[in-house]
N, C-alpha and C positions, 0 to 999 in steps of 0.2 A: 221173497223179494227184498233186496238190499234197499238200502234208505240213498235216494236221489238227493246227497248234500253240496251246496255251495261255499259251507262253509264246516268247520265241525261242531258238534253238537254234545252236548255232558248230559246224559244220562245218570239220573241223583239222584240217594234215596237215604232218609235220616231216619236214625232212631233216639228220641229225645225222653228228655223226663216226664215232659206230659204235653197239651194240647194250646198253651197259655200261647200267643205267638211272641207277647211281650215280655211274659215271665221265663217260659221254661227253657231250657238248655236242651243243645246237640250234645250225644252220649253216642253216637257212632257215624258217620256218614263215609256213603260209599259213592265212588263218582265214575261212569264207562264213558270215558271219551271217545268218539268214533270220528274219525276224519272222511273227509271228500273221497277218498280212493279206498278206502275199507279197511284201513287198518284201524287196529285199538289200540286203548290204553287205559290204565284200569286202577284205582287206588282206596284203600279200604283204612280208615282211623279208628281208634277208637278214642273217644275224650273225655276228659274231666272234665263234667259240668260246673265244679264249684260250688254244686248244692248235692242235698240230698234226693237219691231216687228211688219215689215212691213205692212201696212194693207191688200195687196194683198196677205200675208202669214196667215195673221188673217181669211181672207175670206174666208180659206180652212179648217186653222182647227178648227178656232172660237177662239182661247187663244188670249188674250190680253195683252198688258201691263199693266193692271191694274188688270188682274184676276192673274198676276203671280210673283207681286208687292212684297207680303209679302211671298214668296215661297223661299224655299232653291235655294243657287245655286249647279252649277252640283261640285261643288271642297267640299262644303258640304256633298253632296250624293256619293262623289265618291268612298270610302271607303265602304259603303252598296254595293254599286250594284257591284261594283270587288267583291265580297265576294258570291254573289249569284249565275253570273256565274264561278269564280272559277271553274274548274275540271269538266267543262259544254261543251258539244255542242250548236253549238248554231244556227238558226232557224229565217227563217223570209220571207217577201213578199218583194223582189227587196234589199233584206239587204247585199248580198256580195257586191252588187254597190255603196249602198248609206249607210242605218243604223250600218255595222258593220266598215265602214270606217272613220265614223262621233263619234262613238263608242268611238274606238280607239283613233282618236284624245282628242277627252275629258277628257280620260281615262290619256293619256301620260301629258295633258295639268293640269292636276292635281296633276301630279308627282307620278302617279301609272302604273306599266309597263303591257302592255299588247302583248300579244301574242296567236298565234292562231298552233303554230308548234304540240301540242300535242291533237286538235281537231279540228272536222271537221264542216262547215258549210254549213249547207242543206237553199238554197233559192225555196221557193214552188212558187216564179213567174217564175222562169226558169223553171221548171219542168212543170206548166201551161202554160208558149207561147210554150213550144217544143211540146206539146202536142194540145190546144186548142187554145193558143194566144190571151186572152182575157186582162181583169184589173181586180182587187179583188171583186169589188163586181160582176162583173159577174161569177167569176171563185166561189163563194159562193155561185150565185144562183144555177149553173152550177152542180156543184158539191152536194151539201148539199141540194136544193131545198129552200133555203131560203133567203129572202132581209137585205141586210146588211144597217138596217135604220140608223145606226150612224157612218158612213165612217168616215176617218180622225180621229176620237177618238181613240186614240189609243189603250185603254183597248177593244174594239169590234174590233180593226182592227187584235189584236194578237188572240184574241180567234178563229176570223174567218180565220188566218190563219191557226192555228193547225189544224180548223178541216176539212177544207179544204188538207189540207198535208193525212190526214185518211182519206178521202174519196177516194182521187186519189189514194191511195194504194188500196182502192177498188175494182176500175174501171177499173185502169189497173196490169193484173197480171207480166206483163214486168218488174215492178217496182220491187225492192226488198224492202223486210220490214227491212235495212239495213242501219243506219245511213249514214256509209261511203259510199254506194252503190248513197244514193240519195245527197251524198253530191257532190261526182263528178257527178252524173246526173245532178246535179243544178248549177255545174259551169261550167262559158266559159273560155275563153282561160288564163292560168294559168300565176299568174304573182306574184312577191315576195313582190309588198306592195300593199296594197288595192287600191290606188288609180290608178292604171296601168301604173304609170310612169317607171317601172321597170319589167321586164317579163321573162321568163325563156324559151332558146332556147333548140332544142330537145337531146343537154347531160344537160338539167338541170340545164347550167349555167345561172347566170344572164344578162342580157342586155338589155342599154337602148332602150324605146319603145316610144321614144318622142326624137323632135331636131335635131340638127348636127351628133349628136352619134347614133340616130335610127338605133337599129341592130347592133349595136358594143359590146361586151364585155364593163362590167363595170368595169374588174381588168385592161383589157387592153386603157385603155379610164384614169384609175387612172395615168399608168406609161406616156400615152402620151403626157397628159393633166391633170397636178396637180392639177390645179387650180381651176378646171370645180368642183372636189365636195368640195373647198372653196363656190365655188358659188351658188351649189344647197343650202347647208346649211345656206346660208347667206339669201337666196328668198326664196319668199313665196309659199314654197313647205309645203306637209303635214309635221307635225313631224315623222307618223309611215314611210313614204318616206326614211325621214332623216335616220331614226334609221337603216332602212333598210342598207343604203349606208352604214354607220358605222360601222355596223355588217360586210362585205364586206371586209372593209377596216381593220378590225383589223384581221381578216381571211388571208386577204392574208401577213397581217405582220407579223402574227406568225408564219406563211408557211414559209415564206423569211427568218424567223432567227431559223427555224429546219434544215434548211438548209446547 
């Protein structure tokens, strides 16, 4: 089953130095663009993280510091890849957790602003544990009847996610052929920055979801406790975190002087 898009959608898949969303670097990313009428387009980097990569991180995806030596870094490519997803959905295997939050950062860390208010993000590992609960290469064999010989790379890890995404729309008719359909089917509990330090209570406001404040209102946490978003901004919180709080805060200031 082909994917029923309205819009196009990037299919993305990183391989980084390690799991930090704050600390560590993109060391590969690959991106399958697929438009409204079925064509592709398809682009594979590899980067200089600007740090060192660990060997227990080497041992999974194989990239080294010396295979990635003479490679752009991501503040070089960052202007390409904002350009590709531009006015994209975007798509991935465990990517609302890790790859779109790691994303973002790199994106912000480059002085290029990112946001996701006007699309939606379908993860097809959510949509595979709610259904079968496996890992990608099983949910490939699973699905597609095939062995995914080059895991961790990331150009076969995105391919084998799309087609994994059309298979499961196969198999199960439950599914809608519906970007935003499977983009809330492939997320859990809704929160205002990737990294879920910030979450959204059931009128939609925000509230912290970590700390002293856990469950508090974040405007009402600003008037009690000034100082607390001095402090998130000054630690080592994500930047899209930061931005979040930000946005918050000059919201409720323009609220307070329409006043």
């Amino acid at each position: 089953m082909e994917l029923n898009l309205k819009r196009p959608i990037c299919f993305f898949d990183l391989e980084t130095t390690g799991i930090n969303i704050s600390k560590d670097r993109i060391v590969e990313i690959s991106i399958l663009k697929v438009f409204p009428n079925g064509t592709q387009e398809s682009k594979t980097w590899l980067v200089n993280p600007e740090m060192p990569i660990p060997p227990e991180t080497t041992a999974v995806h194989g990239i080294d510091d010396e295979k990635i030596a003479n490679e752009p870094t991501f503040k070089q490519l960052a202007s390409k890849v904002s350009e590709m997803i531009k006015g994209c959905d975007l798509g991935g295997f465990n990517s609302n957790r890790f790859d779109i939050p790691l994303l973002a950062e790199e994106l912000l860390r480059a002085g290029l602003d990112f946001d996701m208010k006007n699309a939606v993000a379908i993860d097809v590992q959510t949509i595979y544990h709610k259904m079968e609960k496996r890992t990608l290469s099983a949910a490939y064999k699973f699905y597609c009847d095939k062995d995914l010989t080059d895991a961790h790379s990331a150009e076969a890890d995105t391919m084998a996610t799309y087609e994994v995404l059309k298979a499961q729309l196969d198999k199960y008719p439950e599914l809608e052929n519906d970007a935003k359909f499977l983009a809330e089917f492939s997320s859990r509990k809704q929160f205002a920055d990737f990294a879920g330090f910030i979450a959204y209570d059931d009128d939609k406001k925000e509230v912290f979801s970590f700390g002293k404040h856990k469950g508090k209102l974040v405007e009402q946490v600003m008037d009690e406790e000034p100082g607390y978003f001095g402090w998130i901004q000054n630690a080592d919180f994500p930047l899209y975190t930061k931005k979040v709080l930000t946005a918050v805060r000059l919201r409720k200031l323009n609220n307070s002087l329409k006043l």
